[in-house]
VOPAGU-2260 file (C-alpha; in pm, 1 decimal, decimal comma):
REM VOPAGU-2260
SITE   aa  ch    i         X         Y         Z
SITE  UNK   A    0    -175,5   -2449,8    2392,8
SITE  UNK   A    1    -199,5   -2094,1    2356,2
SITE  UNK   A    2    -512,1   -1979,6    2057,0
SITE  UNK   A    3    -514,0   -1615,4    2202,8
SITE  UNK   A    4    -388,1   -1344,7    1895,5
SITE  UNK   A    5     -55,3   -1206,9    1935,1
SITE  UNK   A    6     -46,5    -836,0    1999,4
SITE  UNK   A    7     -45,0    -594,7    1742,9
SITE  UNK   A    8    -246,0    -917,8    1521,8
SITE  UNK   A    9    -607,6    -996,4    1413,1
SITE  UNK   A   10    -857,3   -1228,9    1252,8
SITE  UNK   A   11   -1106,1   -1124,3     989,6
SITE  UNK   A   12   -1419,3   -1307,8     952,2
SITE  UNK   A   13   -1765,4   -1235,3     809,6
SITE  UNK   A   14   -1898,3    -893,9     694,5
SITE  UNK   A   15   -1584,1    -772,8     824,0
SITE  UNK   A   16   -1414,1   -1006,8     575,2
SITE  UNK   A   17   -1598,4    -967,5     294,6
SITE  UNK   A   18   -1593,5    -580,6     295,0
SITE  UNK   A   19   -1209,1    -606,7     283,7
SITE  UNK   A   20   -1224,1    -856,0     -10,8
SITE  UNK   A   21   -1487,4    -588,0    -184,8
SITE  UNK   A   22   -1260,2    -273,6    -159,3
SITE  UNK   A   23    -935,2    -501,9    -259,5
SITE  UNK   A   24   -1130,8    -557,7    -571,1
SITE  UNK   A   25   -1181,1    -236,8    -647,0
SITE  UNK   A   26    -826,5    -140,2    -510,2
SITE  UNK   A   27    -714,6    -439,1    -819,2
SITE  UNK   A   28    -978,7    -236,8   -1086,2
SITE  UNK   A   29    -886,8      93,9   -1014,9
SITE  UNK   A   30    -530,0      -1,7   -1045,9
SITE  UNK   A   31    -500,1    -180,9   -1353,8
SITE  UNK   A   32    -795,5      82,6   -1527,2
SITE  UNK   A   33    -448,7     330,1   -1481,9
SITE  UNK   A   34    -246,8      28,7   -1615,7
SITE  UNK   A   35     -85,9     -79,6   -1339,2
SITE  UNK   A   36      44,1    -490,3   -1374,2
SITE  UNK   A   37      35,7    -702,3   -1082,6
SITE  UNK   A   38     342,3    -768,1    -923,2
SITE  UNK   A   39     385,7   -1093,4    -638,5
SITE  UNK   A   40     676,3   -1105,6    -457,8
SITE  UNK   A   41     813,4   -1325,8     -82,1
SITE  UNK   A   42     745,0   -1162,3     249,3
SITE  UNK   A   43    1096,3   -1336,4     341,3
SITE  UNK   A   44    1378,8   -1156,3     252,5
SITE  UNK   A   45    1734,3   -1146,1     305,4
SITE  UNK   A   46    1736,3    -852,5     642,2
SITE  UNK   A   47    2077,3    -676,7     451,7
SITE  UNK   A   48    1806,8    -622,7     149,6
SITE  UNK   A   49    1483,8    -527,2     368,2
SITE  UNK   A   50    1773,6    -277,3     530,4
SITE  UNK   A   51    1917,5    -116,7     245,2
SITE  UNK   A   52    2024,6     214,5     308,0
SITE  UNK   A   53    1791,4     336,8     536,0
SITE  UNK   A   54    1901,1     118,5     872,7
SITE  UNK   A   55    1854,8     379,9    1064,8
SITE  UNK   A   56    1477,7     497,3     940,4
SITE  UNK   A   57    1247,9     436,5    1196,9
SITE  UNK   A   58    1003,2     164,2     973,1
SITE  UNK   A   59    1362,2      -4,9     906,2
SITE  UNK   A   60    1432,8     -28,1    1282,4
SITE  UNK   A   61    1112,8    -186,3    1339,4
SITE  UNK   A   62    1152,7    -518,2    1163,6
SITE  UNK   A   63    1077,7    -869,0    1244,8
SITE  UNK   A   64    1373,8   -1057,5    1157,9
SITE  UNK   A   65    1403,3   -1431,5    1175,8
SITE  UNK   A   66    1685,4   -1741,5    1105,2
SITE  UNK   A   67    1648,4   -2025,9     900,3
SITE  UNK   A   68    1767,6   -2386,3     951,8
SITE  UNK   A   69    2095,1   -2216,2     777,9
SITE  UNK   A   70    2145,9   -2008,8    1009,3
SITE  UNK   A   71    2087,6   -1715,9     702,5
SITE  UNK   A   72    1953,3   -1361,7     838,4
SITE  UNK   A   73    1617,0   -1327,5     701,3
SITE  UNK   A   74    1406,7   -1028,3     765,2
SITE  UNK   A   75     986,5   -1018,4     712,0
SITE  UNK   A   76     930,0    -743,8     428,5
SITE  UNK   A   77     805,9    -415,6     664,3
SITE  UNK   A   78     716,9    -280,5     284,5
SITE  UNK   A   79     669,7    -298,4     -57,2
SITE  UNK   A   80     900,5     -24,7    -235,1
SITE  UNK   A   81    1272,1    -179,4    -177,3
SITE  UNK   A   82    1183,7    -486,6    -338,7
SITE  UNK   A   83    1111,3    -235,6    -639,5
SITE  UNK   A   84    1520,8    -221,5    -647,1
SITE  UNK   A   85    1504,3    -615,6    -770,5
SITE  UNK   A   86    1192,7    -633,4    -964,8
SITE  UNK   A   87    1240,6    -300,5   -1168,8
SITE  UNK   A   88    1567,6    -435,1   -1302,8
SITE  UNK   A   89    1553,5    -489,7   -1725,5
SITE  UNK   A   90    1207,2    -377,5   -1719,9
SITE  UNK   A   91    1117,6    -107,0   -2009,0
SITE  UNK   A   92    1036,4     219,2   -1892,6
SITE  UNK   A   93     817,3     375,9   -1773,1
SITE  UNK   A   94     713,2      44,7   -1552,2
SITE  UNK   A   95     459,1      57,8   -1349,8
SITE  UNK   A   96     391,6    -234,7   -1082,9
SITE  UNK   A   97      85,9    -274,2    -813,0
SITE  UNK   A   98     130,1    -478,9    -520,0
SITE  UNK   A   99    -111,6    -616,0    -235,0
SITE  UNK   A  100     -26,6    -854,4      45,8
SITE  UNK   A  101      68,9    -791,7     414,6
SITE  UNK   A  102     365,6    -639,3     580,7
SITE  UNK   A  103     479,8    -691,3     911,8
SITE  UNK   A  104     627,2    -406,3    1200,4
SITE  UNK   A  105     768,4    -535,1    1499,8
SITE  UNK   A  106     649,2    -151,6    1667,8
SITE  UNK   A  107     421,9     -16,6    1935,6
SITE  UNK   A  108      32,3    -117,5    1888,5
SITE  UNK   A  109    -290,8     144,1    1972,6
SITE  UNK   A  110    -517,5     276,1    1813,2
SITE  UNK   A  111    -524,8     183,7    1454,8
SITE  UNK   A  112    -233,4      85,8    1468,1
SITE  UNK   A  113    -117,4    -304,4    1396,3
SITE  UNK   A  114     209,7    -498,3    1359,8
SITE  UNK   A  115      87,4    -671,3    1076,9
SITE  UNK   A  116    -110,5    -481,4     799,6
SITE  UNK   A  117    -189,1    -503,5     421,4
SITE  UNK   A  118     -52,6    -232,9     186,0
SITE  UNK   A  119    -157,5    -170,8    -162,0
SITE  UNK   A  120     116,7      10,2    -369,1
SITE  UNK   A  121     131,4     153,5    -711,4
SITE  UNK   A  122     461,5     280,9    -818,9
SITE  UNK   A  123     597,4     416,0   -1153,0
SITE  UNK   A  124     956,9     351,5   -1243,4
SITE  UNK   A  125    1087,7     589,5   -1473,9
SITE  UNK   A  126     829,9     871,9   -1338,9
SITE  UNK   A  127     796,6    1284,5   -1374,4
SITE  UNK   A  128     537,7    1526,8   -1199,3
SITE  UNK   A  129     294,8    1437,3   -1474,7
SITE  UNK   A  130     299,2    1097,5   -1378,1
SITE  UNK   A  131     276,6    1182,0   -1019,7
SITE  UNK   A  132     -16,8    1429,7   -1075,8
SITE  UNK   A  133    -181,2    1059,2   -1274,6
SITE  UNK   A  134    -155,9     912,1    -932,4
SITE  UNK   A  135    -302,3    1159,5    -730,0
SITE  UNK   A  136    -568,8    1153,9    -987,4
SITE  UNK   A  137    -627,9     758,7    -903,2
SITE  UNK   A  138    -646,8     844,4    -544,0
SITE  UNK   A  139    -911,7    1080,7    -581,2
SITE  UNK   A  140   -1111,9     808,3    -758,7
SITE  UNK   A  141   -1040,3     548,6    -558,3
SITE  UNK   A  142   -1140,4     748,9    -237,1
SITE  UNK   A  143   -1465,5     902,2    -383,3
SITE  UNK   A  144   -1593,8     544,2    -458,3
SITE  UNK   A  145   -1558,5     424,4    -133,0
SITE  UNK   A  146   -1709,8     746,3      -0,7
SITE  UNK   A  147   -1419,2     828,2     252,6
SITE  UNK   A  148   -1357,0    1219,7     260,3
SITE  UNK   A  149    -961,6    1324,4     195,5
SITE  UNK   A  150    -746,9    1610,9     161,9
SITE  UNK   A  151    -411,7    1595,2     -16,8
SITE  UNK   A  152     -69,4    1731,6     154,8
SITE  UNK   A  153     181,2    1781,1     -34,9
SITE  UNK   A  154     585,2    1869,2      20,2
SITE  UNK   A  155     897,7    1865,2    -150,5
SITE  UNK   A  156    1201,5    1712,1      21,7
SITE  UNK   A  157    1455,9    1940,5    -188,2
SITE  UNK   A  158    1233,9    2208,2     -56,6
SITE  UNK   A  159    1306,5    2052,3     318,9
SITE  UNK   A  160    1669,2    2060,8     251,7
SITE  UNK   A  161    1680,8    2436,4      60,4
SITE  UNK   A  162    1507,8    2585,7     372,5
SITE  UNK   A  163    1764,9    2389,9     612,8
SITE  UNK   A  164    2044,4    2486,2     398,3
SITE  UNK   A  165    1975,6    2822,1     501,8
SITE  UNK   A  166    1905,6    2785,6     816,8
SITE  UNK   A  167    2243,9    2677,7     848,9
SITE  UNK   A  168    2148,5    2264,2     984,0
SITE  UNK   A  169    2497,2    2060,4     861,6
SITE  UNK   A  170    2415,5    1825,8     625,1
SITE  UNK   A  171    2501,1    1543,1     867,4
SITE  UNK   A  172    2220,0    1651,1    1103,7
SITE  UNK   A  173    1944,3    1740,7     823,4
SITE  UNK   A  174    1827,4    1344,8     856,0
SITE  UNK   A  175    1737,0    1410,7    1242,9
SITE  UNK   A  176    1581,8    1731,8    1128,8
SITE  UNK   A  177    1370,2    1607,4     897,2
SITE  UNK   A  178    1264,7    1323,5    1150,6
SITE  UNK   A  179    1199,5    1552,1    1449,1
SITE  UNK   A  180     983,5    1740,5    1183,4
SITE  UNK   A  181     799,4    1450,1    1098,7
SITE  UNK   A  182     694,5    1415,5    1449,4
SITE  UNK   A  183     444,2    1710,1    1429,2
SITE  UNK   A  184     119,2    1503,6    1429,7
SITE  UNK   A  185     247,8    1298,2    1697,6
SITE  UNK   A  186     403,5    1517,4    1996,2
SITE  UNK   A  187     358,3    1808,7    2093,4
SITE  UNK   A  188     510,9    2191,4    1919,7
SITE  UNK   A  189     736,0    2274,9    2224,0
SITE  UNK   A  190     843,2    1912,9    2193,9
SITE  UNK   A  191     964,3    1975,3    1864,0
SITE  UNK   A  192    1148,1    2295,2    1888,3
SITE  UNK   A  193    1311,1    2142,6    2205,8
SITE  UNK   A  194    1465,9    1871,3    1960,5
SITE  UNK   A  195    1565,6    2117,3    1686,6
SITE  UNK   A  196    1732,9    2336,5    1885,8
SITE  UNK   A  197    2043,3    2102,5    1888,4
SITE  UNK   A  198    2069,9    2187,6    1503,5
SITE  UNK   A  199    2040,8    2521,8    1460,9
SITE  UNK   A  200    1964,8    2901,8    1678,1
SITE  UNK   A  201    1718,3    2965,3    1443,8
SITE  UNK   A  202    1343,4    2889,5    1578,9
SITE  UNK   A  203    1274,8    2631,7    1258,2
SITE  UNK   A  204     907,2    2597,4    1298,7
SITE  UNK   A  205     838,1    2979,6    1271,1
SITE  UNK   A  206    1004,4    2972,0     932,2
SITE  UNK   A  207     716,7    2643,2     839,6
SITE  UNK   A  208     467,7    2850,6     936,4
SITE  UNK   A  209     437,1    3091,7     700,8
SITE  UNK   A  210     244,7    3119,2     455,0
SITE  UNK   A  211     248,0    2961,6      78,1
SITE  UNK   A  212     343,1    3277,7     -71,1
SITE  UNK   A  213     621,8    3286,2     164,3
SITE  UNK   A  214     811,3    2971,2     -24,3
SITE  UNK   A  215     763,0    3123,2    -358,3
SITE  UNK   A  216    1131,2    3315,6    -310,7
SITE  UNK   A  217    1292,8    2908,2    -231,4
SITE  UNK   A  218    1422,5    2747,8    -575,8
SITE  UNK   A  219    1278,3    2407,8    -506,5
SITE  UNK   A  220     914,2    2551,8    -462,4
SITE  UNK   A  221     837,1    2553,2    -857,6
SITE  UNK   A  222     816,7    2186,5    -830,4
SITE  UNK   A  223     519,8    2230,6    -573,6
SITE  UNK   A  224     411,0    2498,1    -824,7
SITE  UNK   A  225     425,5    2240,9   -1140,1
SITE  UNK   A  226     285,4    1978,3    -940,7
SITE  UNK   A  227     -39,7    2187,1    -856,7
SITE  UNK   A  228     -70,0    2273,6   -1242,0
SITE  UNK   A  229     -32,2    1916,9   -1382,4
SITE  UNK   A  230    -279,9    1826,3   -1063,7
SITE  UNK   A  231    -541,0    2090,5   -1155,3
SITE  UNK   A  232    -574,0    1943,8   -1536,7
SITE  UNK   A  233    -702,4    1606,2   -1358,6
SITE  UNK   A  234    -917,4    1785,1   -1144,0
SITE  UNK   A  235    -723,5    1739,8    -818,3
SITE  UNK   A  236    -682,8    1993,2    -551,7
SITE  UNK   A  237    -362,4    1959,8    -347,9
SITE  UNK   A  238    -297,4    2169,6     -20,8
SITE  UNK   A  239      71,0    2245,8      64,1
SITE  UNK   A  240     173,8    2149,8     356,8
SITE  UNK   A  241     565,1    2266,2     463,3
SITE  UNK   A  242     564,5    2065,3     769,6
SITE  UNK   A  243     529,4    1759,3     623,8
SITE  UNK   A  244     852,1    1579,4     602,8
SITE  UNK   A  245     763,1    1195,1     610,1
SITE  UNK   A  246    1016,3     990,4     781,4
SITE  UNK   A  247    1190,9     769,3     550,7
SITE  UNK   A  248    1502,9     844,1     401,1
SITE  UNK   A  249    1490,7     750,5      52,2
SITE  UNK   A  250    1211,4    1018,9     -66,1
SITE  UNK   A  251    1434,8    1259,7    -283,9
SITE  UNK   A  252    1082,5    1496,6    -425,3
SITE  UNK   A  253     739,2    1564,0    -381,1
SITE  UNK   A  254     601,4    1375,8     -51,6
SITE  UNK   A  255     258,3    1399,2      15,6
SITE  UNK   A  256      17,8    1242,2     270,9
SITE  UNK   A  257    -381,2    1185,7     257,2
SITE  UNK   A  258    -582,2    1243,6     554,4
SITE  UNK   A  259    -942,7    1271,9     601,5
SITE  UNK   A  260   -1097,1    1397,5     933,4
SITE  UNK   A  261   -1254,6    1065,0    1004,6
SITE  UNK   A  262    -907,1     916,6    1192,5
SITE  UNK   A  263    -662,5    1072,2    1328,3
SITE  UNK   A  264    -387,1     858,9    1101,5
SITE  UNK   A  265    -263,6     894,4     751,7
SITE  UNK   A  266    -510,1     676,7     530,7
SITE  UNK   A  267    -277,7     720,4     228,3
SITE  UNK   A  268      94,7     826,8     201,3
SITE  UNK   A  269     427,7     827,0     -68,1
SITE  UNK   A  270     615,8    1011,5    -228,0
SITE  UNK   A  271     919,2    1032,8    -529,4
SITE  UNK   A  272    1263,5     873,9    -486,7
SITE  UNK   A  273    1554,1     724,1    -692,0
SITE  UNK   A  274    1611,0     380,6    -712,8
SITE  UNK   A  275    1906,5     241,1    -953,9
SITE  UNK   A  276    1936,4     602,1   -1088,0
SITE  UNK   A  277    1577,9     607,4   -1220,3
SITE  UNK   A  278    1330,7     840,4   -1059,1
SITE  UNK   A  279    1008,4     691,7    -938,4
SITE  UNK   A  280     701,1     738,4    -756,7
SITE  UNK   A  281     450,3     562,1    -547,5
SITE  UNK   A  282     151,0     544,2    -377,2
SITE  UNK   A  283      57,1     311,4     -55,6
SITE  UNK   A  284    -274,4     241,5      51,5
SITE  UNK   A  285    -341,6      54,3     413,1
SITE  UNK   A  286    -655,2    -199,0     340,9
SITE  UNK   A  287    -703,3    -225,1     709,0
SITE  UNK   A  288    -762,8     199,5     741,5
SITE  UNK   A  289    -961,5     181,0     418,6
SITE  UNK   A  290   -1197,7     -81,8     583,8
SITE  UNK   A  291   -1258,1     128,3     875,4
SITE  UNK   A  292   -1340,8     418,4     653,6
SITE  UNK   A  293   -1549,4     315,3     388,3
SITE  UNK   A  294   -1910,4     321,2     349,3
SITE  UNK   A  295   -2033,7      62,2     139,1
SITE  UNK   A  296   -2306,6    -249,0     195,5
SITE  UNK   A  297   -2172,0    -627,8     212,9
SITE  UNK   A  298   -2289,6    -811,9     -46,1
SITE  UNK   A  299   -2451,0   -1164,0      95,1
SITE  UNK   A  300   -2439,1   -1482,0     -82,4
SITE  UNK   A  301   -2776,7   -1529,3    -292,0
SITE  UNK   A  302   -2891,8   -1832,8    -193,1
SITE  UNK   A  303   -2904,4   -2164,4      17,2
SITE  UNK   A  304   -3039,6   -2469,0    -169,6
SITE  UNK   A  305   -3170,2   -2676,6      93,1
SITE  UNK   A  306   -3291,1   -3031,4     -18,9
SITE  UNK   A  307   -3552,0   -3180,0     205,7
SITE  UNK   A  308   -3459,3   -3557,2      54,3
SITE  UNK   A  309   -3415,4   -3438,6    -270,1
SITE  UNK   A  310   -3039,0   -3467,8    -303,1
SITE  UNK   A  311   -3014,0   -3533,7    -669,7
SITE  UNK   A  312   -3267,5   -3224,5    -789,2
SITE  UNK   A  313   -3114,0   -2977,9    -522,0
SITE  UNK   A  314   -2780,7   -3018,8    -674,8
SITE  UNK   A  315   -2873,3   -3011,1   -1039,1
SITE  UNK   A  316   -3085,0   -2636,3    -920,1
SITE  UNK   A  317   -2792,3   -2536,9    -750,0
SITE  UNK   A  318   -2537,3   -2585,7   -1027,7
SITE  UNK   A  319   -2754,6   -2401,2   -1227,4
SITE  UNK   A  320   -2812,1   -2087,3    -995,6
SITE  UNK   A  321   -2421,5   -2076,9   -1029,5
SITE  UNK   A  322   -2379,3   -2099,7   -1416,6
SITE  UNK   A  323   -2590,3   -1776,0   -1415,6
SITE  UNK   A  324   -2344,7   -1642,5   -1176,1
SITE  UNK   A  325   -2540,5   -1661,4    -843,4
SITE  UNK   A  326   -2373,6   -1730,0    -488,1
SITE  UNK   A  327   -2515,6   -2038,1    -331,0
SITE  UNK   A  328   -2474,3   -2339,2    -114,1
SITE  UNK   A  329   -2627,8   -2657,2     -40,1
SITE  UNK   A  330   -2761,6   -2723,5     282,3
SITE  UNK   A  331   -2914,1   -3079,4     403,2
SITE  UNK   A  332   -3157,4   -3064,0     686,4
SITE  UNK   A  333   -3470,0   -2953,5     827,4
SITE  UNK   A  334   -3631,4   -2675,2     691,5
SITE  UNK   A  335   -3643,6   -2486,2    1034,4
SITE  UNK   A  336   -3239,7   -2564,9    1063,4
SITE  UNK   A  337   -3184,8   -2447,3     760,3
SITE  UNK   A  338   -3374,2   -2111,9     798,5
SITE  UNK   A  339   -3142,9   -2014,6    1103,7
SITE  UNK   A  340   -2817,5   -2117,1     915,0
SITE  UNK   A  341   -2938,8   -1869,7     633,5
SITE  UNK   A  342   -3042,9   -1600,7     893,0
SITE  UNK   A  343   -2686,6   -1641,0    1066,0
SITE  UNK   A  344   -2441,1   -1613,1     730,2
SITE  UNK   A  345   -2678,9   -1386,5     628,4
SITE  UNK   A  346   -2836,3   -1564,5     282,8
SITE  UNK   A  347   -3077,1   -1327,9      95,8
SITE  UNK   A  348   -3267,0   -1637,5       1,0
SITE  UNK   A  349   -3355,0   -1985,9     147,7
SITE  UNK   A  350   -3464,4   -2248,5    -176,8
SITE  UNK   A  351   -3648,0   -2504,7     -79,2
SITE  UNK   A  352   -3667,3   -2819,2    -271,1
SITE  UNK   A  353   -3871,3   -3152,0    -175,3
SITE  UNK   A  354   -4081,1   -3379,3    -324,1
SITE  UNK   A  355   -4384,4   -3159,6    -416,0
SITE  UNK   A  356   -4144,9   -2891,2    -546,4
SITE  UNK   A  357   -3950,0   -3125,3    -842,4
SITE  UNK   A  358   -4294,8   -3279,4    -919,2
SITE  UNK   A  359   -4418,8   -2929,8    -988,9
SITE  UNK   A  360   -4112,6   -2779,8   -1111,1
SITE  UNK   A  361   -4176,2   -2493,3    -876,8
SITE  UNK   A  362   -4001,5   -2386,3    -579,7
SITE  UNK   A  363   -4067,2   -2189,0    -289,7
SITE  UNK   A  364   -3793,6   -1906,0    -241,1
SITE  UNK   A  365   -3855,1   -1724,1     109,0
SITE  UNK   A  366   -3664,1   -1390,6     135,2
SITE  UNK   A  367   -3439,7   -1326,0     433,8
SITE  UNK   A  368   -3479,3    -971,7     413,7
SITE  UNK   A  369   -3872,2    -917,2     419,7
SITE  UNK   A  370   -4002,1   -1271,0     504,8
SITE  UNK   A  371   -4228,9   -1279,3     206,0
SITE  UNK   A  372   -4255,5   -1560,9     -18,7
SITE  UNK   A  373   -4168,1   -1621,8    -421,9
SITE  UNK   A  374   -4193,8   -1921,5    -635,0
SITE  UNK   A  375   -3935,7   -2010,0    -871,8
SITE  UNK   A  376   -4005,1   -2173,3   -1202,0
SITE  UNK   A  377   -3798,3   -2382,8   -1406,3
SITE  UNK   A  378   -3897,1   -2422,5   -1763,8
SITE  UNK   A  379   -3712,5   -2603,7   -2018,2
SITE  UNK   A  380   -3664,9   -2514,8   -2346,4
SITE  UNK   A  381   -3388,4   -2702,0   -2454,7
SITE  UNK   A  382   -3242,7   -3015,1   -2307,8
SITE  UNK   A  383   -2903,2   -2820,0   -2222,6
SITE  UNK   A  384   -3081,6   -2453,1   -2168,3
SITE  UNK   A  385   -3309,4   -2426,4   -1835,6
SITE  UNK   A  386   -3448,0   -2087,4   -1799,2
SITE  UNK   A  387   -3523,6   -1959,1   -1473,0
SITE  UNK   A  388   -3811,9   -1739,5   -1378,7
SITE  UNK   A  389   -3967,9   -1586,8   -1068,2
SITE  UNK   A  390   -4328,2   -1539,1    -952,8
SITE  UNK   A  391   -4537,5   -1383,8    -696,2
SITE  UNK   A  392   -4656,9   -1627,1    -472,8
């Protein structure tokens, strides 16, 4: 029997674990603080619904799809936002939903790249540019507490198709335009203008490179220009970015991508579109990038309880330590045993409780960290109120 991961999959375990568990918490905090609601839904879905439209998008190529014992074509959800077109339906508007769970992408692995992930989306249903200036907002905060450096790009996608338009690309080959764009950050420039000369004589990528001021004479660029108002009364900066295209098909607006010189990948990404002719607009975070980007400390479980034949008292201490809120657990076992356990899951305490500890109603507490040793006092005042105290050994 095979035990070896799958490409493109991984286990998380320990401090590794744990720090993804702390930054979906605050992922869950800073999300409903902007009043967000939580939203569940299958990772098994019908593959004509994960398809939709977009077939031919490049995410929608990539996904795993899988047959029941009906012989039904089932598809593993490669995102969150199409399901959107099921759960939006005769909810008030403006809704807006969060979502957090994995996604699967049956595509190329390296780098940071993996075939199954966890993405954290917050879309509004029923949005405008204020709304989408909010979420930029939440970004910002989110990022700055976990202390990972960003920068904003943003685009427009009727901006996209105004400067095509006059390039004179066909409407049927704007889509492999936009894609071939897109592909910027990955290949290299001559690479690009090799695949855009198909479309049109004129050299595309000079026209992106000019500057901002440049766009001001295109119709579509006073929604960057609105966008960078509303953004500047939450304190956000935003950096146009005319290059940016983003691949999939459905993004009918503003587009925007967050990097952050730390990785070479997008950490954060979305953009506006129109699903069952209301406009939206959402935001996807990748947990697994996040993880690899913040800086922030593990916290360790408080304490292990050890009982050295006192069974009865080392429960009743450790139930306790946990009605106060404290992180603990019960070991049974030498002291010296119980000392390495502690060291290896990384305890910041080790309670020791034996005979000469319950007749005293003092325990020692050694400290994981610095070595040193505390007593613990437990002093009743009440039969159902036990107060507990530390002190200096």
């Amino acid at each position: 029997m095979r035990t070896d991961l799958v490409k493109g999959f991984r286990d998380f375990l320990g401090d590794e674990a744990k720090k993804r568990e702390e930054i979906r918490k605050i992922l869950v905090d800073t999300f409903e603080k902007y009043a967000f609601n939580p939203a569940e839904t299958p990772i098994i879905e019908y593959e004509e619904f994960v398809k939709g439209e977009n077939e031919k998008d490049e995410a929608v190529s990539d996904i795993y799809r899988l047959t029941d014992k009906g012989d039904r074509k089932l598809a593993l959800r490669y995102e969150f936002t199409f399901q959107l077109k099921r759960i939006m339906m005769n909810q008030k508007l403006p809704f807006r939903r969060y979502s957090i769970g994995p996604v699967f992408r049956d595509e190329p692995t390296g780098g940071n790249r993996l075939r199954q992930f966890v993405q954290c989306d917050a879309d509004i249903i029923g949005s405008n540019q204020k709304d989408e200036a909010e979420i930029f907002a939440m970004a910002k905060k989110l990022l700055n507490d976990l202390k990972i450096p960003f920068i904003i790009y943003v685009n427009n996608r009727k901006l996209l198709n105004e400067i095509l338009d006059k390039a004179g690309v066909k409407e049927e080959d704007k889509r492999e335009v936009i894609i071939a764009i897109d592909k910027l950050d990955k290949i290299s420039e001559e690479e690009v203008k090799k695949e855009l000369e198909r479309y049109t004589s004129k050299d595309l990528l000079e026209i992106f490179k000019q500057k901002e001021k440049a766009f001001e004479k295109y119709d579509a660029y006073k929604e960057i220009a609105e966008l960078k108002k509303y953004c500047e009364e939450y304190g956000v900066k935003v950096d146009f970015l005319p290059t940016l295209a983003r691949g999939l098909s459905y993004y009918n607006g503003t587009i925007f991508e967050i990097k952050t010189e730390k990785m070479k990948e997008t950490i954060t990404a979305g953009g506006a579109y129109l699903f069952n002719n209301a406009q939206c607009f959402g935001i996807s975070f990748g947990l697994d990038r996040l993880a690899m980007l913040a800086e922030m400390k593990v916290k360790n479980s408080d304490y292990l309880v050890v009982s050295i034949e006192e069974d009865k008292k080392a429960i009743e201490l450790l139930s306790k330590l946990r009605e106060k809120g404290m992180s603990c657990q019960i070991y049974y076992g030498k002291p010296s045993k119980a000392l390495a356990y502690a060291d290896a899951y990384k305890f910041s305490g080790v309670i020791f409780v034996g005979a000469d500890e319950v007749k005293k109603k003092e325990f020692k507490v050694k400290d994981m960290v610095t070595g040193k040793e505390k007593i613990l006092t437990l002093e009743k005042r009440t039969k159902k109120n036990i107060i507990v105290k530390r002190k200096e050994n």
